[in-house]
NUMIMI-702907 format. One record per residue: y, z, x of N, C-alpha, C in turn. Coordinates in steps of 0.2 Angstrom, whole numbers, plus 5000, padded with zeros to 4 digits. Example, Ala and Ser with C-alpha at 12.3 -4.5 7.8 and 13.67 -1.06 7.14 Angstrom:
497250395066497850395062498450395066/498950355064499550365068500050395064/
***
This chain:
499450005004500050005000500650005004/501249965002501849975008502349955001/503049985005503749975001503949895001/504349884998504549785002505249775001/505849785006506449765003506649695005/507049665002507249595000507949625003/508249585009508949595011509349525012/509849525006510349445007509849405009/509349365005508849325004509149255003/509149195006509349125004508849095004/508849025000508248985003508348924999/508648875004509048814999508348755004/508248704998508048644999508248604999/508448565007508948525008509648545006/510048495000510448525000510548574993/509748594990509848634984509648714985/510148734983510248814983509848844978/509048884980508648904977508648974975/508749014980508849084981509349104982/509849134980510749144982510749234984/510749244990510949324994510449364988/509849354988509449414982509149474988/509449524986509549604987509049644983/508649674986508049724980507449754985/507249814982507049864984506549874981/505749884983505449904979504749954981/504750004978504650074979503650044983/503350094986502850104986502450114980/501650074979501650074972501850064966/502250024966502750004960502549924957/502649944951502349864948502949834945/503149814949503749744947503649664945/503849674939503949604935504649544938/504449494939504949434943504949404937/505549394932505549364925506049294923/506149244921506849214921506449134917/506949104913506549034914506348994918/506048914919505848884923506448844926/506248854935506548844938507148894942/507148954937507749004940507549024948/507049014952506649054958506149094959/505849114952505649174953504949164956/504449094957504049104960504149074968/504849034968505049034974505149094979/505249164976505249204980504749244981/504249254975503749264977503349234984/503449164983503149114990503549144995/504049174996504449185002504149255003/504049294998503749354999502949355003/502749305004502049305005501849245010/502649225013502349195019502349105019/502249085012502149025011502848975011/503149015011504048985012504348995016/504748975019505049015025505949035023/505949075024506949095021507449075025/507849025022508548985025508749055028/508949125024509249175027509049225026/509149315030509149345027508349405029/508249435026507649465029507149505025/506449505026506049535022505549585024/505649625023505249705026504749735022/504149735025503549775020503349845026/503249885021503249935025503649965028/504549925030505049965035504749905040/504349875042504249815047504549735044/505049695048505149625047504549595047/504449565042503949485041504149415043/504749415043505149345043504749295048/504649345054504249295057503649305059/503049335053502549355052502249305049/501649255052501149205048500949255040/500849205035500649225028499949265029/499749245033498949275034498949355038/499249375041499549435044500149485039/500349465034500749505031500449555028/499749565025499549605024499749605015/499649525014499849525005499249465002/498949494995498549444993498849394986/498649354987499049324982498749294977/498849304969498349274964498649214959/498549144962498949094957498649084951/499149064949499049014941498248964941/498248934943497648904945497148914947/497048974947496449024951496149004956/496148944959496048924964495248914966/494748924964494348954969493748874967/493548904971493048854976492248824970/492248764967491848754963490948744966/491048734971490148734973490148794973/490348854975490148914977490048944972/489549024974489749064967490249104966/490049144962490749214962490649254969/490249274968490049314976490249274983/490249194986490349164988491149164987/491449164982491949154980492449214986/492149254983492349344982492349354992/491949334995491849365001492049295006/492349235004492249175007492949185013/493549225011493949245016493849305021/493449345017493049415022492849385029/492449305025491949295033492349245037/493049215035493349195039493549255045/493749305041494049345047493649395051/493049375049492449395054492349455054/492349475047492049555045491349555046/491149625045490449615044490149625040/489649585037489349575036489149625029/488949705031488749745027489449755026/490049755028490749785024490849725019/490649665023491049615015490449635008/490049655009489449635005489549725000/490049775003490349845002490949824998/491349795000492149754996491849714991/491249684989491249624986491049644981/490349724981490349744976490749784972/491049814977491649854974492249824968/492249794972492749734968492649694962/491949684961491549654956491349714951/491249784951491249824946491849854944/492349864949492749894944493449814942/493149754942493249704936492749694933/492349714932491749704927491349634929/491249604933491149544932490049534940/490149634938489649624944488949574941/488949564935488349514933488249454931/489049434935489249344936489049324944/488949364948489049354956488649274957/488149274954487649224956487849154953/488549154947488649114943489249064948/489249004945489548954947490248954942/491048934945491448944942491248894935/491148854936491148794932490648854923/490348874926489948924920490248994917/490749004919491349054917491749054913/491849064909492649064904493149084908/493649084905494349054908494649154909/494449174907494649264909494349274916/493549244914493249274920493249244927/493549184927493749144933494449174934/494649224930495449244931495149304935/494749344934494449394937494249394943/494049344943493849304950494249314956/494649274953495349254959495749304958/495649394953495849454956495449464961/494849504960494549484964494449474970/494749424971494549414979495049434982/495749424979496249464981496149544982/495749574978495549644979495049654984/494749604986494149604992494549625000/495149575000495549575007495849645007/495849715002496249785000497049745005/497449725001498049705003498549765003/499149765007499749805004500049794998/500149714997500349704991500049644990/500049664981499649594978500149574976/500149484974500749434972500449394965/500649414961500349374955500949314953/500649244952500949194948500949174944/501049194937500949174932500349174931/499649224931499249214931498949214925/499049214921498849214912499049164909/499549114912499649064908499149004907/498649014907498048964906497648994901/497849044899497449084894497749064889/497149084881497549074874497749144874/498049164868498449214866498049274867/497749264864497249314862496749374869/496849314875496649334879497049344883/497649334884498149354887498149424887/498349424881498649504879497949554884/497449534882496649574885496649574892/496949514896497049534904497749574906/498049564903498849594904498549684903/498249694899498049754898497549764905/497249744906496749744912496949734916/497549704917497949704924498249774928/498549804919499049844920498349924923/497749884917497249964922497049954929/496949884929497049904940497549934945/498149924942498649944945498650034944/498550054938498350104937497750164943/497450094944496550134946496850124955/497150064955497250064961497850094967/498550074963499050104964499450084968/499150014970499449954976500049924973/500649914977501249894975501049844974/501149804965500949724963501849694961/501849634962502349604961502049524956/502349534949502049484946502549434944/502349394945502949314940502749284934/503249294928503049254921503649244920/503649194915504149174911504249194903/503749244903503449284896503949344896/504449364894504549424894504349484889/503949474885503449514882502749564888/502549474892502149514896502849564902/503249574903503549584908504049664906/503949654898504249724894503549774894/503149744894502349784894502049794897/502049794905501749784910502049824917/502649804917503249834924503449914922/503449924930503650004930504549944929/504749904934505349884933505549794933/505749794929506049714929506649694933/506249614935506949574939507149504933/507849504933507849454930508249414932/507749354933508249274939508549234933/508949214936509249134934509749104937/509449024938509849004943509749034950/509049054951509349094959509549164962/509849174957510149244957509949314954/509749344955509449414951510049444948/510149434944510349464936510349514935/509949554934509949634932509149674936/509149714936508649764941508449804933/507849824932507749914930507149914925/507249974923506549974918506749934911/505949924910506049884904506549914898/506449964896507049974891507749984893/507849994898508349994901508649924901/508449884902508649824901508649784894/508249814891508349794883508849854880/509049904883509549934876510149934880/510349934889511049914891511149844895/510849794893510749724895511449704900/511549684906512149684911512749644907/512349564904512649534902512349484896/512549444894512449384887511749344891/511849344894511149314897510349364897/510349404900510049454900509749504893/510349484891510249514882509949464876/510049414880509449354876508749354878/508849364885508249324887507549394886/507949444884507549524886507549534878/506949534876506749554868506349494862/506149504859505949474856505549504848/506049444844506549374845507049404847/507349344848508049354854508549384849/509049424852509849444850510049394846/510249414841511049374837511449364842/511749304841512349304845512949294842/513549314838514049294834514749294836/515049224838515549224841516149254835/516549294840517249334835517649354840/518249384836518849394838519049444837/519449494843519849564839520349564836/520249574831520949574826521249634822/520949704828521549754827521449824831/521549864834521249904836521849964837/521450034834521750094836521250124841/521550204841521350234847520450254846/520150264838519650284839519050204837/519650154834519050104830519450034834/519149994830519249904831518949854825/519349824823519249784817518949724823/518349684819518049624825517949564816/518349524818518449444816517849404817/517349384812516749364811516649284810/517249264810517349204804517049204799/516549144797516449144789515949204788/515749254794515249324791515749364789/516549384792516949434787517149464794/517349514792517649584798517249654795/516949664802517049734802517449764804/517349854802517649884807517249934810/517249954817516549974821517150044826/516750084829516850124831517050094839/517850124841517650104850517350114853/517250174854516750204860517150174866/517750184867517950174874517850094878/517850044872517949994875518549964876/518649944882519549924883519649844878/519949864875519849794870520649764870/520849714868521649694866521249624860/522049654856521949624851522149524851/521849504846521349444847521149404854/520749454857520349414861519549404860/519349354863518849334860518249344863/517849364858517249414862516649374859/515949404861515549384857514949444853/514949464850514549504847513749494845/513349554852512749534848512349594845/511949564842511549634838510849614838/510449654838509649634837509449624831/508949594830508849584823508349644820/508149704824508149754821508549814821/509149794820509749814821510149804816/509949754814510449744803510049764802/510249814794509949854791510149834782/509849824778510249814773510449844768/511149854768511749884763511849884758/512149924753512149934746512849874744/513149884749513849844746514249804751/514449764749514849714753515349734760/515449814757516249834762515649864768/516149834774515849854781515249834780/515249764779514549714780514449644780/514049624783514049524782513449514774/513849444770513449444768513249374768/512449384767512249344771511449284765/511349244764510849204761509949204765/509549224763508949204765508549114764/508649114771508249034771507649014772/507349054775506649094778506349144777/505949164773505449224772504749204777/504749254783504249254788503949334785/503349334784502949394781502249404787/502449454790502049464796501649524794/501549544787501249594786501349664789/501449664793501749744796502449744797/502549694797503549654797503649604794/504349604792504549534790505149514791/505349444792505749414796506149364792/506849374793507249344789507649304791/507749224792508149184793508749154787/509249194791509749194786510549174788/510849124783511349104784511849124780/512749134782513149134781513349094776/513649084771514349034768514048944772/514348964778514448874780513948884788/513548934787512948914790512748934798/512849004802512849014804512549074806/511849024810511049074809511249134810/510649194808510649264808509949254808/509549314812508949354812508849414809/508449444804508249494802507749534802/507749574803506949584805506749664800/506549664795506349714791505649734791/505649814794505049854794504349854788/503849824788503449824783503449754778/503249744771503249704767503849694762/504049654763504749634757504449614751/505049624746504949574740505449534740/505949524745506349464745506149424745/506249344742506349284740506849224746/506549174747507249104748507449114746/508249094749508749104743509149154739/508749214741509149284738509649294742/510149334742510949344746510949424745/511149454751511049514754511449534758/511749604758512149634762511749664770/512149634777511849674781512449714784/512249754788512649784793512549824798/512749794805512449834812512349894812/511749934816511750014814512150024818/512550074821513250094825512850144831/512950124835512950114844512450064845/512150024841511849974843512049894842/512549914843512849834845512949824853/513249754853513449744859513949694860/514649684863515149654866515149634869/515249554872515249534877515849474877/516049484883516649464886516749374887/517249324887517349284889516849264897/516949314900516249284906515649304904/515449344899514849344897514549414898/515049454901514649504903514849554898/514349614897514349664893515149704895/515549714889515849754886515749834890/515749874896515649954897516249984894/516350054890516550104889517050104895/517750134892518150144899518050244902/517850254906518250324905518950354906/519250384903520050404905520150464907/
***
């Protein structure tokens, strides 16, 4: 097990800037999720994490020792892709021990790792089996596995459940989260799923474009999102987003300009506001709650009945049409087309600024 910090990280392709100055820290043991759309870097840096990339700038320490000019086979990290990788004539066993006997272990230790490795993944009575005769979990298990055979400081997952269906997804993410448990090795994983990445990380990164966005635990990041970016990307389904304007503020409130949803009036809580600037207003969508009366509310039409049976989910427009999410706990008797008062629950909103960042409280 080893610590890993990322110090002013670069790493441009030719003339494209893929990594920009990324900064991060990550504790002994600690399971962090690398999260963002396709394209922001985040498997690019895992590759720079493990050797396979080399860094335009900047420096990469595991343990408290530089790696930068450490071969990927020397760092002391395993790595589990997308593609499971592994070797079709061989078996699971052959699989499991075929880098042991590159580094010329012996013999009775690879044969001690291989079993090990294969019971506590459950997979000790496929060893004889050929990939090609495995379902798609148990060749994932595999290419854990083998990575659990080398006992790494750190293990690198890539998107590794994206070849699964749904259903199995969730059942490895679960199985992932018990080896880190069992084992206690700092793992660092990449998806683009932020579901798996709220369920799984002691702490989230979130890239885009390059740049690491916001750092911290997962609820931390879904209830003080840094900015408009991150407060979509982190939740599901994503935040409302409703563009407005301030149109009045005393010392303890602020009226916020809706257009065709209406004006609230909402409590400051110490946000530096000036009146009509234009902000953006977002709220989760279990975050409208629905109200008896119009005052201090949007009112809003049902276009959508989504019935999820433990939930239900409300796509709904405004007047001149200006989507809204709803999300109501349990089974409705709503109907298409029925028209409803909502209104955000109060401290659970969120403002965001012309550059898009979160609105903080000022102290005075």
């Amino acid at each position: 097990m080893a610590s890993l910090t990322l110090e002013h990280i670069d790493k441009t392709f030719g003339t494209v800037e893929v990594i920009k100055d990324a900064n991060l820290e990550i504790a002994d043991g600690e399971f962090v999720v690398f999260v963002g759309p396709s394209g922001c870097g985040k498997s690019t840096l895992l590759r720079l994490i493990a050797g396979l990339e080399e860094a335009t700038a900047g420096d990469i320490r595991i343990g408290g020792e530089s790696v930068v000019r450490t071969a990927a086979a020397e760092r002391g990290v395993a790595m589990v892709f997308q593609s499971y990788a592994l070797y079709p004539h061989m078996t699971v066993r052959e699989n499991l021990s075929f880098g042991l006997e590159n580094m010329r272990m012996k013999k009775d230790d690879i044969a001690q790792r291989v079993d090990h490795a294969a019971k506590l993944l459950q997979i000790d009575k496929l060893l004889e089996r050929k990939p090609r005769q495995l379902s798609g979990g148990q060749r994932q298990r595999v290419a854990i596995g083998r990575a659990i055979t080398r006992d790494p400081k750190i293990f690198l997952f890539d998107e590794p459940l994206s070849n699964l269906d749904a259903e199995l997804r969730v059942l490895m993410r679960l199985e992932i989260a018990k080896l880190h448990n069992r084992l206690k090795n700092t793992m660092i994983y990449v998806t683009h799923d932020q579901v798996e990445a709220m369920t799984m990380a002691d702490r989230i990164v979130v890239l885009r474009g390059g740049v690491i966005e916001q750092v911290g635990k997962p609820l931390e990041l879904y209830n003080k999102p840094r900015n408009k970016f991150v407060a979509g990307f982190i939740g599901s389904p994503r935040m409302n987003f409703v563009p407005a304007k301030v149109a009045g503020i005393s010392d303890a409130r602020f009226d916020l300009d809706c257009g065709e949803l209406g004006t609230l009036t909402l409590p400051r809580s110490g946000l530096a506001l000036q009146e009509g600037q234009p902000v953006t207003f977002g709220i989760r969508p279990e975050d409208l709650v629905v109200a008896d009366a119009a005052s201090n509310a949007w009112t809003i039409k049902v276009d959508v009945l989504e019935q999820h049976g433990s939930n239900t989910y409300l796509h709904c427009t405004p007047p001149a049409g200006t989507g809204l999410l709803v999300h109501l706990p349990g089974q409705s008797e709503l109907k298409e087309g029925d028209r409803l008062y909502v209104r955000p629950l109060e401290g659970r909103w969120h403002v965001f600024g012309q550059d898009e960042q979160r609105l903080e409280p000022v102290a005075y």
